[in-house]
C-alpha positions as CSV (number, residue, x, y, z in Angstrom):
1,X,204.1,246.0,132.6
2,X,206.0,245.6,129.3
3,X,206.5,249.6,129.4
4,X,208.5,249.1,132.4
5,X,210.6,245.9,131.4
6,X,211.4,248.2,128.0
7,X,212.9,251.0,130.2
8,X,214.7,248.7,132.5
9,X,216.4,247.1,129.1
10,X,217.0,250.4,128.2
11,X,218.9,251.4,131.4
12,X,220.3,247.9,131.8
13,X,222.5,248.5,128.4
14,X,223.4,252.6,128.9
15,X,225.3,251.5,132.5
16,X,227.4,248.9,130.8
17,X,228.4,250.8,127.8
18,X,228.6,254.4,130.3
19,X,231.3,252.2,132.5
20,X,232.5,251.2,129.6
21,X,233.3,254.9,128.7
22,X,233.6,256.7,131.4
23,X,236.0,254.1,133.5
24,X,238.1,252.4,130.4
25,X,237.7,255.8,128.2
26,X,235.8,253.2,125.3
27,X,235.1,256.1,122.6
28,X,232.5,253.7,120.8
29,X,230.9,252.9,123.7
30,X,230.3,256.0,124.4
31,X,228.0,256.6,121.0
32,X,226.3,253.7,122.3
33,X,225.3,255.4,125.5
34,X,224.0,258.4,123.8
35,X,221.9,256.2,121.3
36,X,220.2,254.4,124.5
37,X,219.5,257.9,125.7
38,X,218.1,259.2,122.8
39,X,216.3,255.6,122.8
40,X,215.6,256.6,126.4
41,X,213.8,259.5,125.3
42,X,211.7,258.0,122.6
43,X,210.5,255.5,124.5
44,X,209.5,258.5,126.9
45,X,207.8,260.4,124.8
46,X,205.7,257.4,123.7
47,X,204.7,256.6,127.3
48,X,204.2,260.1,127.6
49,X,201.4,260.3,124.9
50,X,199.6,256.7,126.0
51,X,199.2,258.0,129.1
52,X,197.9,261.0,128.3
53,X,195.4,259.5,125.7
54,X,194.0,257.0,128.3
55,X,193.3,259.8,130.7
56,X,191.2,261.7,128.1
57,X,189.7,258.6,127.1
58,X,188.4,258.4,131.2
């Protein structure tokens, strides 16, 4: 499940840099957090469409 492991990554790096901003107020860190959403996202939207193509491909 290589999909998976990417979105744990993903996850794994927005908590440390959103405690990073959120609890030490880390103004870079949070630009960091909203680029691993928008990565978040992405990565979503590309799942999103290899499901959907595998299940018309049935």
């Amino acid at each position: 499940m290589s999909r998976m492991d990417d979105i744990n990554n993903v996850i794994e790096e927005l908590q440390v840099d959103m405690n990073k901003f959120y609890e030490k107020g880390n103004k870079a860190a949070g630009t960091r957090a909203r680029k691993h959403l928008m990565n978040l996202k992405n990565l979503a939207h590309e799942i999103r469409q290899e499901i959907q193509a595998k299940k018309n491909a049935m």
